[in-house]
N, C-alpha and C positions, 0 to 999 in steps of 0.2 A: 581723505583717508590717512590715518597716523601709518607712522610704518618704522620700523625698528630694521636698523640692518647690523648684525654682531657676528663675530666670528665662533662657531661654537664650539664650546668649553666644553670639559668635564666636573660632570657635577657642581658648575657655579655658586657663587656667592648670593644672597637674597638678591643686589641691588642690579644684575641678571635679572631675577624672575618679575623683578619691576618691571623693568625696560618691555618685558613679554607682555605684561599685566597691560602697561599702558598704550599695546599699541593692536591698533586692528588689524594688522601684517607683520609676522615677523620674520625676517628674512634671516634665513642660516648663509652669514658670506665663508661659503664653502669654497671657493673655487679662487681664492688668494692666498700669498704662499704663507707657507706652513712656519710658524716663530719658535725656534727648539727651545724658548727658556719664557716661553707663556703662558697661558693656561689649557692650553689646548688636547693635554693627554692627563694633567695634573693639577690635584687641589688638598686642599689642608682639612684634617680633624683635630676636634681636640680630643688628648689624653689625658690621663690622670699623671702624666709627666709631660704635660706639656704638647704642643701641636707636632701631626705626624703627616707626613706630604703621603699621598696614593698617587702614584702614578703609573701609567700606563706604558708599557716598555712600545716603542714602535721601529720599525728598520729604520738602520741609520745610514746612512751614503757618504759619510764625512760631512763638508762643507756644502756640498750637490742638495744635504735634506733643505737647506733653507730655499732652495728655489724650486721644490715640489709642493703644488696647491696640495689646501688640506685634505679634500678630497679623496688624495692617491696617496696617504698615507697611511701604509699598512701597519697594524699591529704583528705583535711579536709575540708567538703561542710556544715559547720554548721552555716556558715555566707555566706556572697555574696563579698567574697574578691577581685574576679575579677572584682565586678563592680566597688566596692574601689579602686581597681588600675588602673579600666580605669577612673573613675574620677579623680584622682591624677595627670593620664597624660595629661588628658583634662583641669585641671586645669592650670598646670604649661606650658602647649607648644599652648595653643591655639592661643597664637600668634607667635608661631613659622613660620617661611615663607611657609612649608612646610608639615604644620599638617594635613591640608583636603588632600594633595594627600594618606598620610596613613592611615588614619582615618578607612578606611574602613578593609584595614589591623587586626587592633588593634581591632575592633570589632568584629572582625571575629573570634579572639583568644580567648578573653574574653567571649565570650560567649559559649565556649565549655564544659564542665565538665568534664575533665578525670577523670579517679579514679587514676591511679599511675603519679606520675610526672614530671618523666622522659619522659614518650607519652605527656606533654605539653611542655616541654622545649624544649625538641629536635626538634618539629614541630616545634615551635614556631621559634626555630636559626636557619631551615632548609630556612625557609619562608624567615629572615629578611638576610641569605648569598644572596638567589637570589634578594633581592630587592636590595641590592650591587651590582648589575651586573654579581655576581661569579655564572657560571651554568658550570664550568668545573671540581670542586671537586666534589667526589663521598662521598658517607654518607653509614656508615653501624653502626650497634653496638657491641663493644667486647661479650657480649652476644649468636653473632649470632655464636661464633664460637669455633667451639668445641674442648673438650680433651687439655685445656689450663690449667693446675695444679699448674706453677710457680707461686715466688713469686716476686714482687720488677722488677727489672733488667729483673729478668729472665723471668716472666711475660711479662714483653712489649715485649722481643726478640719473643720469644713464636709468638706470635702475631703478630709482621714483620713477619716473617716468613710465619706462615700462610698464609697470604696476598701477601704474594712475595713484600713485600720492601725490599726495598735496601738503601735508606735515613732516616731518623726518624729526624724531624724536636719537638725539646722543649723549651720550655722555660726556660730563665734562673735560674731560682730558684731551677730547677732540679740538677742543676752542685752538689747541696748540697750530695744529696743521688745517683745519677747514677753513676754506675759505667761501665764507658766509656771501659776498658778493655775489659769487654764481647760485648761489640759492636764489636769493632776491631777483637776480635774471630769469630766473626759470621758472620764477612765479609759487615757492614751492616755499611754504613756512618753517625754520628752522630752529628746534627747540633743545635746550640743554637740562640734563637730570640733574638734579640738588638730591644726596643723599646726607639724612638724620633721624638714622631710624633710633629706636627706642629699643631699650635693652631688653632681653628676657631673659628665662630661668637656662643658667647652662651646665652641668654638671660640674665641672673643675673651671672655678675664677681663676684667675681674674676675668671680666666676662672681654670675649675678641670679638667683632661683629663683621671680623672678614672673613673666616670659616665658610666651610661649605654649606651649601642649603640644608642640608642632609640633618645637621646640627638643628637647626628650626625647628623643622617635620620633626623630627624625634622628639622633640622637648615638648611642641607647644601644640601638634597634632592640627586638628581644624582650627585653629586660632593662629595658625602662622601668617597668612595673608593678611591679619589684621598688624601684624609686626613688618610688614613690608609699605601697607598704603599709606599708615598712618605717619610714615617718616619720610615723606619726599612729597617732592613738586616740579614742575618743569615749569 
């Protein structure tokens, strides 16, 4: 069984909905701590002036928020942020080819109020896998699973395991810190994503191809997933 373990974002980037696409298990690692200056509450559009960050206000505790898992990091409802981000998308894709078919999508999200973050993110990347056509990955959160103590390495192993994987699909950035050795100890195949995806149509060039998904769906409607397969390989 492949299996995918990422920490979840908001509104991620295509080579995200890969990682989803490609794996029979996708594991939300929810319950590690929370990185105040990664993608975890915040993502890029573009404008007709250029890229504009949405992020997501969450309480802050000083120095203390970086050693609270993601899990227990609450959102902050002391402004209307969500509406601010669904105007910002409304603003910049309302001519997008493709904006009314989501629309109601996007509305749907924004107008919910979680109190922790991770229950809107993960909904929110659960919803926009199937709108990819992908309804064959399964979705759980490392959270759900118990008597998991490791750390690093050994942690993820931990966790195939649990799960009965056999593949563990990451991305390449990981080559830095995994250590591939205990994989091959534990009998468990370890593969790294190549991302070269192919351009499409994007409203204001120069074209960026780290933008949110959100950018895709709106431009290229049911054709987006063919903009994600066709540019990688593990």
């Amino acid at each position: 069984m492949k299996v995918v373990i990422l920490q979840p974002s908001y509104i991620p980037w295509r080579g995200y909905f890969d990682q989803i696409c490609r794996a029979d298990l996708f594991i939300f690692y929810d319950d590690v701590q929370y990185d105040k200056r990664g993608w975890r509450n915040r993502n890029q559009i573009k404008t007709a002036t250029g890229k504009q960050w949405l992020t997501i206000p969450v309480h802050s505790r000083g120095a203390q928020t970086e050693n609270i898992p993601i899990n227990q990091i609450q959102i902050v409802w002391e402004n209307s942020w969500n509406q601010n981000h669904l105007k910002a998308i409304q603003h910049s894709y309302a001519r997008a080819p493709h904006f009314d078919r989501y629309l109601s999508l996007l509305e749907r999200f924004y107008q919910r109020r979680d109190e922790f973050l991770a229950d809107f993110t993960i909904d929110f990347t659960i919803a926009l896998t199937h709108e990819l056509g992908n309804t064959h990955t399964s979705f759980m959160r490392s959270s759900e699973i118990a008597a998991i103590d490791g750390q690093k390495t050994d942690r993820l192993i931990q966790i195939l395991q649990a799960v009965g994987g056999t593949h563990y699909i990451s991305g390449p950035s990981a080559r830095d810190y995994i250590e591939k050795e205990k994989f091959d100890e534990a009998g468990i195949r370890l593969e790294y994503m190549e991302y070269n995806y192919p351009e499409y149509p994007q409203l204001y060039p120069p074209f960026d191809p780290y933008v949110s998904i959100l950018d895709l769906l709106l431009m290229t409607g049911s054709e987006a997933s063919q903009y994600i397969l066709k540019g990688s390989h593990v």
